[in-house]
N, C-alpha and C positions, 0 to 999 in steps of 0.2 A: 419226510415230515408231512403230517397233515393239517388241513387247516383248523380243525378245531383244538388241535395241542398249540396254538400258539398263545402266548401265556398275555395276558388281559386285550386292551383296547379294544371292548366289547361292542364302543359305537361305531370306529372303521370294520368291525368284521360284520357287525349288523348293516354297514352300507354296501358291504360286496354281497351279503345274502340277498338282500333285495335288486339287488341287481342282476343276480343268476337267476330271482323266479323271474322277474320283470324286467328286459333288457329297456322298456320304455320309460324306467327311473334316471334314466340317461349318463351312464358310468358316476363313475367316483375321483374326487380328485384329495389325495393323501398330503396332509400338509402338519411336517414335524421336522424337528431339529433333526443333524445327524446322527445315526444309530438308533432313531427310535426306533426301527424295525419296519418302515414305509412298505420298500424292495421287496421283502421277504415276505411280508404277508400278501402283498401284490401278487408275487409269483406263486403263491399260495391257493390263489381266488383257480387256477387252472382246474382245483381237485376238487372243484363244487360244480363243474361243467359237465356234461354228457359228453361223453366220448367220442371222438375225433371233432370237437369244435377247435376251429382255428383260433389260436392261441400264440399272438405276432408280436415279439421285442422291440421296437420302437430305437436305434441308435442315434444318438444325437448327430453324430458324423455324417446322417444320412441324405443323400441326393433328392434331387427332386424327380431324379429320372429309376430312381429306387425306389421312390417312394409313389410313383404312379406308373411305372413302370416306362420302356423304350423299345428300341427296336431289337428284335431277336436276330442276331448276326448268323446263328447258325439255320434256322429256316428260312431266313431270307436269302440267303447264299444258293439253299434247296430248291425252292421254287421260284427266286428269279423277282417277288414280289416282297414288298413290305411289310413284315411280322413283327406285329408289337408284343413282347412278352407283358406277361401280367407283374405289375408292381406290389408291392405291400400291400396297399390298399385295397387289391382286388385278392390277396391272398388271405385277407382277415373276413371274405365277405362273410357274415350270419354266425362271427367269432367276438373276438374283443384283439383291442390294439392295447400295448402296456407303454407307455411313455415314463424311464427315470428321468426326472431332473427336467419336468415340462418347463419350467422358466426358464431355462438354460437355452432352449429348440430357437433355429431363427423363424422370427417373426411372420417371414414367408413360408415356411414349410409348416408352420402351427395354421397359417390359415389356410393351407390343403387338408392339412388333415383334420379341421373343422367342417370344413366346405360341406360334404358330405352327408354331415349327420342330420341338417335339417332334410337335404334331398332327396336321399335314399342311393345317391348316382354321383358316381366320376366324369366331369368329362376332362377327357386327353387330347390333347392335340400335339402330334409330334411328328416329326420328318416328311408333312404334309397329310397326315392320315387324323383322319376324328372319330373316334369312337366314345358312346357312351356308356356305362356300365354300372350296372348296377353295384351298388357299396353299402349294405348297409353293417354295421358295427359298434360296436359302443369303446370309449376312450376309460381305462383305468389309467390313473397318472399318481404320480408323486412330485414333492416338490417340499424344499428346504428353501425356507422365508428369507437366512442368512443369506441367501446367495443371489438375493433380488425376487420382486412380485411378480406377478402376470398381470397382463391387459384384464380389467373387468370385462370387458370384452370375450374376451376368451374364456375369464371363470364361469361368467353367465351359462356356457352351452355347456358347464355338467351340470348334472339333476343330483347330485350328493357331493357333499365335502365334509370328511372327520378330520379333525385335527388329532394329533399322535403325539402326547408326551412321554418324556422317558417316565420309566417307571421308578417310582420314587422305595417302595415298598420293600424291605430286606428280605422276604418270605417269595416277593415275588420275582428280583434279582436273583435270588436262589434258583430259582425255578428254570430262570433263564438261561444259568448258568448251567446246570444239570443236561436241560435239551441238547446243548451248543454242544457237551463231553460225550452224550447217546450218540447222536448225530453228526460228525465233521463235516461229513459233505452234504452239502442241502441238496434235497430232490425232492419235487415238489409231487406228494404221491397222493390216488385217489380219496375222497372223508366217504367210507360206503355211508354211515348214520347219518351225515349231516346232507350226505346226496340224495337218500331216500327221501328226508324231511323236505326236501328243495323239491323233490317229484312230484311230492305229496302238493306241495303249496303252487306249484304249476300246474298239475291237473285241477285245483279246486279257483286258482284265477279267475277263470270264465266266467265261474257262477258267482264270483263278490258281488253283491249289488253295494251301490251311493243313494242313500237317501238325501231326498231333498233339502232336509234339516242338517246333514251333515254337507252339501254343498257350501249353506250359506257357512255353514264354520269353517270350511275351508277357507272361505272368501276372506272371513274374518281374522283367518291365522297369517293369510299371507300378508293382508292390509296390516296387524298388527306387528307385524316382522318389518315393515318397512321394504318392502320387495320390488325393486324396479323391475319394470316389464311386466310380460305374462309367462318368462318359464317359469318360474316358480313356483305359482298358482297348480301348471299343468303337471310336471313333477311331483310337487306336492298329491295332489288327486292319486296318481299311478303307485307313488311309493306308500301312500296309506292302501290303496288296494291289494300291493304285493303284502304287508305285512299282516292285513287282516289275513290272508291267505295263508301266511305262513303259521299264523296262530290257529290256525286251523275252525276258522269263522266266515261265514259267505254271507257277513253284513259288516262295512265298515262305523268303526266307531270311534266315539271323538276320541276316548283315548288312545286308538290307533293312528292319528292323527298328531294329537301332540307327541306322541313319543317318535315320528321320522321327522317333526317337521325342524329342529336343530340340524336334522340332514340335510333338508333343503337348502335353509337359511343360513346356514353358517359362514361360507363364502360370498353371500350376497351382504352379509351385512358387515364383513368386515371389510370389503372395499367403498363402503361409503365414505363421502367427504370425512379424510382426521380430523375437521377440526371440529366436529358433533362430540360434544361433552356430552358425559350424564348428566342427570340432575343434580345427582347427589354432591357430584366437584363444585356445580357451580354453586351453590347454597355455601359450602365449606369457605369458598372463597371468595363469593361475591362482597362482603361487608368490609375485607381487608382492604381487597382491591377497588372498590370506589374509594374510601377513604384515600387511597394513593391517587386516584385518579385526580381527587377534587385538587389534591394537595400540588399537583402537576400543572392543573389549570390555572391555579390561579397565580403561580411563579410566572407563568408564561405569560401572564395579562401582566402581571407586574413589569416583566421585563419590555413589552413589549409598548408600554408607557414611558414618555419622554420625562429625563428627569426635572427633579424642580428648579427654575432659575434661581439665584440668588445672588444677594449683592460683594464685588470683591470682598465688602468689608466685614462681610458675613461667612467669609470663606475661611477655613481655616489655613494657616501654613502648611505646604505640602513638600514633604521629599519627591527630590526628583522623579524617584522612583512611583511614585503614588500619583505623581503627574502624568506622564505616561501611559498608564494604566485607565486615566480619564479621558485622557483624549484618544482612546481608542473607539470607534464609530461602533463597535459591536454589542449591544448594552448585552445580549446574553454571558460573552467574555469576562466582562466587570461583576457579573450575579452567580457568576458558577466558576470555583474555580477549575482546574484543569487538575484531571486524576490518571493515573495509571493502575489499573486493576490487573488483578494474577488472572493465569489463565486457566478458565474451569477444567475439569475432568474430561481427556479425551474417551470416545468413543468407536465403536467400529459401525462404518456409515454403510448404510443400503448401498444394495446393488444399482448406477444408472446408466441407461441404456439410452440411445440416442440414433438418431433416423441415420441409415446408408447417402452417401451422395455417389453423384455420378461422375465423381473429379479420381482420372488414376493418375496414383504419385508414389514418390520413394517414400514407404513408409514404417513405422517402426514404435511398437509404443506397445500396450497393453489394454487401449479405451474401445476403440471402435473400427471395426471393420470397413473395409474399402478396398476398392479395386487399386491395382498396383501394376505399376510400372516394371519391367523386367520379366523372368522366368525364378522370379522368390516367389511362396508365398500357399495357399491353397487351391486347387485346382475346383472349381465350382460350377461351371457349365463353360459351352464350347460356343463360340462366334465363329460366321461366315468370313466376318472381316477382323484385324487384327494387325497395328502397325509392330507389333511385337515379333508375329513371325513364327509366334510359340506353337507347334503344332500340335492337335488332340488326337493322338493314333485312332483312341475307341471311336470316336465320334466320325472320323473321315473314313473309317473303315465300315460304318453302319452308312454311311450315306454311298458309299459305292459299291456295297450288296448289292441291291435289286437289279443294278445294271450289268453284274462278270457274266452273265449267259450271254446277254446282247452283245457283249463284247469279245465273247469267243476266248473267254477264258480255260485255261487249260491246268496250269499249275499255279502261279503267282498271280497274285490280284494285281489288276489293272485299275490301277489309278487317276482318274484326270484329275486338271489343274483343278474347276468346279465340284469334284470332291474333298479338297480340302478344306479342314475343318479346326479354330486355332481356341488357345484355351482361355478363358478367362479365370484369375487368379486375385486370391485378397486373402490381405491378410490384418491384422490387428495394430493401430496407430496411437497415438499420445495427441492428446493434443494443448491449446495454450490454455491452461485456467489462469481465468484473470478475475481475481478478487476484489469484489466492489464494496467496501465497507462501511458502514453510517458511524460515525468518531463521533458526532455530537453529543451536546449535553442530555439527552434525552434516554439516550444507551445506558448512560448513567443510574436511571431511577431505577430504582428494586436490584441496584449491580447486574443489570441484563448483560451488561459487558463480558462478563465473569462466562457464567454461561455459553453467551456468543465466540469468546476467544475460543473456548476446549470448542465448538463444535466446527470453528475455523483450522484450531491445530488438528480434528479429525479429518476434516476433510484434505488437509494438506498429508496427513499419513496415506490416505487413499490418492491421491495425483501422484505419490513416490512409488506405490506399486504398481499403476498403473503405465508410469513411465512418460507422467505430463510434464511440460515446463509449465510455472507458478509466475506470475506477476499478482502486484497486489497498489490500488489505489484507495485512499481513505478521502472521504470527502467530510468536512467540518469547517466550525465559523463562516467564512466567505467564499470559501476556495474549494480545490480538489485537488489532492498530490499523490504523483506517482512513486511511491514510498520506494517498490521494489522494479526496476525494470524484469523484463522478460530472463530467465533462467533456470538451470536443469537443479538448483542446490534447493529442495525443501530445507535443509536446516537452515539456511539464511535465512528464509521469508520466516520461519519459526522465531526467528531472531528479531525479528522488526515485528511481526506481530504482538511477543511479550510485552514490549513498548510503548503499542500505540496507546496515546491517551483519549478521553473524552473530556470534553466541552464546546461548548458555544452552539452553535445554529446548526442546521441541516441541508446545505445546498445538492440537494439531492441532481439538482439540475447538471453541477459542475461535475459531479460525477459520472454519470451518463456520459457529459460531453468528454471530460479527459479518458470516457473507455473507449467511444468513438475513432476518439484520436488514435489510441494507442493502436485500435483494430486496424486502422487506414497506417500507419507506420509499419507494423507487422507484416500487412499482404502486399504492401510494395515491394517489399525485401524477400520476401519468404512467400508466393504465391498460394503454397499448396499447405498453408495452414489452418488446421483448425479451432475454431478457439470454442472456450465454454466458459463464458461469464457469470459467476457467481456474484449475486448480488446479496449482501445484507446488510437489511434497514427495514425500518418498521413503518415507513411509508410517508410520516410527517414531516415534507417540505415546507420549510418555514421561510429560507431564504433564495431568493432569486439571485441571479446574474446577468441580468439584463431591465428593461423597461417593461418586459413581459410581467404576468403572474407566475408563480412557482410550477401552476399547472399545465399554464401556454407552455412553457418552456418545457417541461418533462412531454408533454404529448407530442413536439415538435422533433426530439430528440429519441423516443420511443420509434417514430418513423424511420429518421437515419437508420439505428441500429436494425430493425428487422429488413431492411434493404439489403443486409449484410447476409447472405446465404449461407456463408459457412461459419456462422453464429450459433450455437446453442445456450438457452437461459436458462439458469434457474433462481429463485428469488426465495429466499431466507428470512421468515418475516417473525424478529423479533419482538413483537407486540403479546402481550399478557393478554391468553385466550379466555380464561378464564374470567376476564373484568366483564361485565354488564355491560359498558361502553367505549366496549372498543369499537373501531371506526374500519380495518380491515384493507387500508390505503395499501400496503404491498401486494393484499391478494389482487385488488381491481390493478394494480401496476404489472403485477403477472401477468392476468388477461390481456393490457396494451403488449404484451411483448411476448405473448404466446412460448409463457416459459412455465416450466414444471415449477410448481409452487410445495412448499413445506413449512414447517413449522419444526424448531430447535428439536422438540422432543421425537417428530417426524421422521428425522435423520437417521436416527437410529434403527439399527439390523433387529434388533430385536422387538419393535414398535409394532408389528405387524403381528406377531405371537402374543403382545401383550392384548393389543387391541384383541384377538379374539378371543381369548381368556375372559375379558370384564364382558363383550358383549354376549358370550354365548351362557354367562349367568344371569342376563335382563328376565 
């Protein structure tokens, strides 16, 4: 198959042409549902290349000692001396790297295989030898939104991003359909027309010139894109030069400018802060929602006013019951009754990823990786030392190469103690979600409850496949209750969550504190657990539990818990982004507790396809 028989997504093939005149456009990163065709037109970009460019598969399974390469057992054996083979890296130099499923890579093998691009150079350091090497290459990658984001970090260093929808069109599903019955086996074979034109626009490169005039409208394109940093800019410049080239022009112009600069920009703007509205939402919604907000305020000033004396004989007769009710200290209680709300529309929740620690234990789950106790698990690099005992053949056999001459080897490798070499292994854990809930009356307004349950029962569908235990505490009127202790049954906590009701006050304090608790109960019993506390609440602490203010208390409390190292947060902030005046108290609560921050509509897998859909029509 060739690359130009591939049936539409005219903007990802126009981001791999410019990348084969111009490798300085800085690869391509492919980002669409499953089946749009990512893979396929990736392995595609091979037949736009001149002949014998190194053209390298990227395996997610891949080593670090694979991927920068290690010591060559068999010349080192030969000469007695330490032989590093060349790894990937150095196998793709003046080629392209193709990474499926770049979100998927771990965190540390994405930034070797970054390292690189700005340098031009490897460096190695292995079994006591340092070499540096030249690397230079460009990264094509793919990537499926459903299955978690990348570090902006890491999108930053491509210089293009198309996004890839399925194709919606019956003429062009036909078409698709057709290739697939030609075709069964894919093989990705040379485009001679589309090669020649890629020739053509690489010899005529040199001579593009940048007017000065179109400088400044670069400047202007990327200031108007919203572009953090300077790749952009420099991207930007390089990929209008390859396209003028490719049009077969040796002067850039603006409209070759605006037509790569959604290349650029696309990935840059869809990882900005979620919570940047358009305009146009807020306008739609701004008049609703002050209206709700005023209506909000002034309940709260009412309530928050002692009521009016009066004389016994001013009072009317009261059922017990209606006595009771008054002499409850909580005037929110008495102003709001208590509701039970259904629970909104579950969702399927993004991918979240969470830091390695350095604790090995017996572990079992489906969340997060970590080193592990026994000979379970995956083999991932080799240690000197090792209470485990687990020995590394390859690794002990590479460290006592250089020495079988000196040692007058003859037929069997000789061995010493000091060439042993043991494995380190990890594999995938569960850990405790513990759900920190705001029950108050405030949850209540606009039914955010509703809402907030489906994205709790979503989230609780994700800790079942992942293989967490659930606990769950609500914090309302004066107190905070541990509704669910610690347990493997999602459908129980399913069960107490349909239930829980809202009203009265916000002790945002008590809740902290009874998570605190529960985390200090936990790791006395069970050391080697991890926990991940979900918190949701939309930030308005109203009632204290102590002599402190609401905020002493929450700040004094935010300590404790990040004390807690094998803590991870994330904060659920149901507050109406959309109002004028919103106040944003869960996001600054995130910041105190260095926890991933979202918003309801955030959560969702699919958030990250929408978002670049509305922005890449700005």
């Amino acid at each position: 198959m060739r690359f130009s028989e591939f049936i539409g997504q005219e903007e990802a093939k126009l981001g791999l042409i410019l990348n084969a005149v111009d490798a300085r456009c800085g690869g391509l990163l492919l980002v669409g549902s499953r089946g749009s065709g990512k893979s396929t037109l990736a392995r595609l970009f091979r037949g736009l290349l001149p002949p014998l460019t190194p053209f390298v598969e990227l395996p997610l399974n891949v080593t670090e000692d694979s991927l920068l390469g290690g010591i060559d057992l068999e010349k080192t054996l030969k000469s007695g001396r330490r032989t590093l083979a060349p790894g990937i890296l150095s196998r793709a130099h003046g080629g392209v790297v193709l990474v499926d499923d770049i979100n998927l890579l771990s965190p540390d093998l994405l930034a070797l295989l970054m390292e690189p691009l700005d340098r031009g150079s490897e460096l190695i350091e292995r079994e006591g030898i340092t070499q540096i090497r030249e690397s230079r290459f460009m990264v094509v990658a793919t990537m499926n939104q459903e299955e978690g984001d990348l570090s902006p970090h890491f999108t930053d260093r491509f210089g293009l991003c198309a996004v890839m929808e399925t194709l919606s069109g019956k003429d062009e599903r036909l078409a698709v359909m057709r290739l697939a019955a030609a075709q069964p086996l894919f093989d990705a074979e040379p485009d001679p027309d589309m090669g020649k034109k890629v020739a053509a626009a690489v010899k005529l490169l040199p001579n593009v010139e940048v007017s000065a005039d179109i400088l400044d409208y670069l400047s202007e394109t990327a200031l108007r894109n919203i572009s953090p940093g300077h790749r952009g800019d420099v991207f930007l410049f390089h990929a209008a030069r390859a396209y003028a080239a490719l049009q077969g022009v040796a002067k850039v112009e603006k409209e070759h400018v605006d037509r790569v600069a959604n290349l650029v920009f696309a990935h840059r703007r869809l990882f900005l802060q979620e919570e940047e509205e358009t305009t146009m939402e807020q306008e739609e919604q701004e008049q609703n929602d002050n209206k709700d907000q005023e209506q909000q305020e002034e309940q709260e000033q009412q309530e928050q006013q002692p009521p009016p004396e009066k004389d016994d004989a001013d009072k009317p007769e009261q059922s017990p019951k209606e006595g009771e009710r008054d002499a409850d200290p909580s005037p929110r209680e008495s102003s709001i009754q208590e509701e039970i709300m259904e629970v909104g529309t579950p969702f399927k929740v993004r991918r979240f990823s969470f830091r390695k620690d350095r604790r090995k234990r017996h572990a079992s789950g489906r969340r997060t990786k970590t080193r592990v106790k026994g000979r379970g698990g995956r083999y991932v690099k080799s240690l000197l030392h090792s209470s485990d005992r687990d020995i590394a053949l390859d690794a002990t056999l590479r460290a006592c190469a250089p020495y079988q001459k000196a040692r007058g080897r003859e037929e069997q490798m000789i061995i010493e103690k000091d060439d042993i070499r043991f494995r380190q292994r990890e594999r995938k854990m569960g850990h405790l979600a513990i759900f920190v809930v705001d029950g108050s009356g405030s949850m209540g307004a606009q039914r955010r409850m509703v809402e907030t349950k489906g994205a709790i029962q979503s989230l609780l569908m994700d800790c079942y496949q992942k293989r967490d235990k659930v606990a769950m505490i609500v914090f309302r009127k004066d107190r905070a209750e541990l509704v669910l202790p610690p347990t493997a049954s999602v459908e129980m906590a399913a069960k107490r969550l349909a239930v829980l009701p809202v009203g009265g006050k916000t002790p945002l304090a008590a809740g902290l504190m009874e998570t605190w608790r529960l985390v200090r109960q936990v790791s006395l019993r069970t050391p080697d657990t991890r926990f991940l506390v979900v918190l949701i609440t939309d930030g308005r602490a109203n009632q204290a539990i102590s002599e402190q203010s609401p905020q002493q208390e929450i700040s004094g409390l935010v300590r404790l818990l990040n004390e807690e190292e094998r803590c991870d947060f994330i904060v659920i902030d149901t507050e109406n982004k959309g109002n004028f005046l919103r106040a944003d108290l869960a996001l600054a609560l995130a910041r105190q507790l260095d926890a991933d921050y979202y918003t309801t509509d955030a959560l969702k897998a699919d958030y990250l396809s929408e978002l670049v859909q509305v922005r890449s029509e700005r």
